[in-house]
N, C-alpha and C positions, 0 to 999 in steps of 0.2 A: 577372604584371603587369610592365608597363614603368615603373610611375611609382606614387607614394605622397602621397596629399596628406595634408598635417597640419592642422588646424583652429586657429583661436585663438578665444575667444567670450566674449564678455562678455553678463551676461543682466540689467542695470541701464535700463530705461526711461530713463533723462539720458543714457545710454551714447548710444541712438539721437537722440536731441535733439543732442548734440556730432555724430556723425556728418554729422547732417544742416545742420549749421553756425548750429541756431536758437539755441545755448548754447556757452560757452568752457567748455573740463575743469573747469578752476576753479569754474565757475559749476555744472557737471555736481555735482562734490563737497560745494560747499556748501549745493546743493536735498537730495543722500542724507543728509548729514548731520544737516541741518534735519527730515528725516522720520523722523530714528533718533532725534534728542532730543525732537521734539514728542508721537512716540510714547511714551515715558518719562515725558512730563508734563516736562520738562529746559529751562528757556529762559537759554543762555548769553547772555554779552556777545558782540558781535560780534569782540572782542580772543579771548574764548573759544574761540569757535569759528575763528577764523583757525589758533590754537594745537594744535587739533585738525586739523583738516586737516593742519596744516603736519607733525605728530605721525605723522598715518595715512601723507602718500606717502614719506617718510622712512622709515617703517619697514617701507612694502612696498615700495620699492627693495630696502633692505637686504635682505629677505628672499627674493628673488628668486631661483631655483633651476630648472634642469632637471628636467620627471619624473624620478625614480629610473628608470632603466633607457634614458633615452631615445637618448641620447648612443651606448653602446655598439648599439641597434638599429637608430640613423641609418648608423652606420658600417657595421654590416654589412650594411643593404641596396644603401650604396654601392658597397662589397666587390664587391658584384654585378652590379654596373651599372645598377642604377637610379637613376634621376633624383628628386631628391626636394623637391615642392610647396606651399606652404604657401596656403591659403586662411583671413583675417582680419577679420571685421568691428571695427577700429578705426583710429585714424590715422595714417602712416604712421610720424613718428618714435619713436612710442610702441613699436612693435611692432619697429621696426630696434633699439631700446634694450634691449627684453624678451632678442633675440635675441643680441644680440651681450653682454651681461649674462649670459646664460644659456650661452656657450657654442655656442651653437645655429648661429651665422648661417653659418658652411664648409660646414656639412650641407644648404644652401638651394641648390636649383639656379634657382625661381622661386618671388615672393614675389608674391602678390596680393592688395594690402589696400582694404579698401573706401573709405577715403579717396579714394586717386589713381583707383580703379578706376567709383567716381559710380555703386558701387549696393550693397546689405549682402547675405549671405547670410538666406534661402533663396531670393531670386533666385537663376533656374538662368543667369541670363546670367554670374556672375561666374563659375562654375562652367567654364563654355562660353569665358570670360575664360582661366582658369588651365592647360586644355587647351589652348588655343591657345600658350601662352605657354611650354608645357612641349613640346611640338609630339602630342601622341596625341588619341587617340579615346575616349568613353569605355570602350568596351571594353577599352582596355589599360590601364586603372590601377586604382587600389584608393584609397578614400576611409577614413581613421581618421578617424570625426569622435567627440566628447565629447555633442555636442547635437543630440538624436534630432530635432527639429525645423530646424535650421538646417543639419544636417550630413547627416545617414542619409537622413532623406527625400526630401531635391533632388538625393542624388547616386543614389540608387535609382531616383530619375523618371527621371533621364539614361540610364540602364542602365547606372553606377557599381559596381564591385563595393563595399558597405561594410563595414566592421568599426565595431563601437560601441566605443569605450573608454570605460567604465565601472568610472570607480574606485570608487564607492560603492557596487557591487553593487546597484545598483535592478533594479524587476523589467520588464522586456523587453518593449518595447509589439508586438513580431514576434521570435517564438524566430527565425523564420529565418533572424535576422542574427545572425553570428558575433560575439562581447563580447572584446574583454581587459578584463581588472581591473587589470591590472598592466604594464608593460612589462622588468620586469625580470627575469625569464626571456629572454635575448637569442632562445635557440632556437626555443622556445614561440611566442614571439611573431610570429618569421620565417616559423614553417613554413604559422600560421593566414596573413600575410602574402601568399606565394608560392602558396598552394594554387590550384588552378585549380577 
């Protein structure tokens, strides 16, 4: 492969409501939240619930971290001269935040997030977006997506080569596509990577 696209995915129904501009983050937050307490039988104050939110992005900022392994597999497939892609269904500073937070954003040769880009994945146009943007065809790249529907399958349509990253070991809706569980095995990972 000439090129590696990385996925980013969020799989919250408000997630797509903010994308599509009908709701603010903010607002995205306090609907998931309202359905995590209503479910509970839990009805805060609205001071309460402000507290919580405010509690949650706090603490997943904080907690914010690189896959284990990802960093040194970014680097090696630069090592090599591959060009490497990110395709994103979220908003654009969010994701420049994630990245540059994570370590990640040196490793980006082209970033395509649904925001700027006015459409989400599994549109194969964003796809057809991030190709152009990286300059190949889909024949020469390779798709790691996490989410068998928004990732593996549109880049399969395209005639994508994909790999599933599958940290949770679920069970494989097509044995035919290759799985990581893990990225940390740098080798392991490169060699499933590069294979033709």
């Amino acid at each position: 492969p000439r090129s590696t696209l990385f996925p980013y995915t969020t799989l919250f129904r408000s997630h797509d409501e903010v994308l599509a501009g009908m709701i603010s983050q903010e607002d995205a937050r306090d609907k998931r939240f309202s359905m995590l307490f209503h479910r509970f039988g839990v009805r805060p104050t609205e001071e309460e619930r402000s507290h919580v939110r405010v509690a949650y992005r706090n603490s997943y900022r904080a907690a914010r971290r690189a896959t284990e392994g990802a960093i040194p597999l970014l680097q090696a497939l630069r090592d090599r001269g591959l060009k490497i892609g990110v395709i994103s269904n979220n908003l654009v500073e969010e994701q420049l935040d994630k990245l540059r937070t994570c370590g990640l954003i040196d490793y980006i040769d082209s970033l395509t997030i649904s925001e700027e880009a006015g459409m989400t994945k599994p549109d194969p146009r964003i796809f057809h977006l991030a190709l152009e943007r990286l300059g190949y065809e889909p024949e020469e790249v390779v798709m790691i997506g996490d989410a068998w529907k928004n990732d593996i399958v549109p880049a399969r349509s395209l005639g994508i080569r994909a790999i599933w990253f599958n940290a949770y070991g679920e069970k494989s809706p097509d044995g035919r596509v290759p799985s990581l569980i893990s990225f940390s095995d740098t080798a392991s990972a490169l060699a499933l990577i590069l294979a033709e």
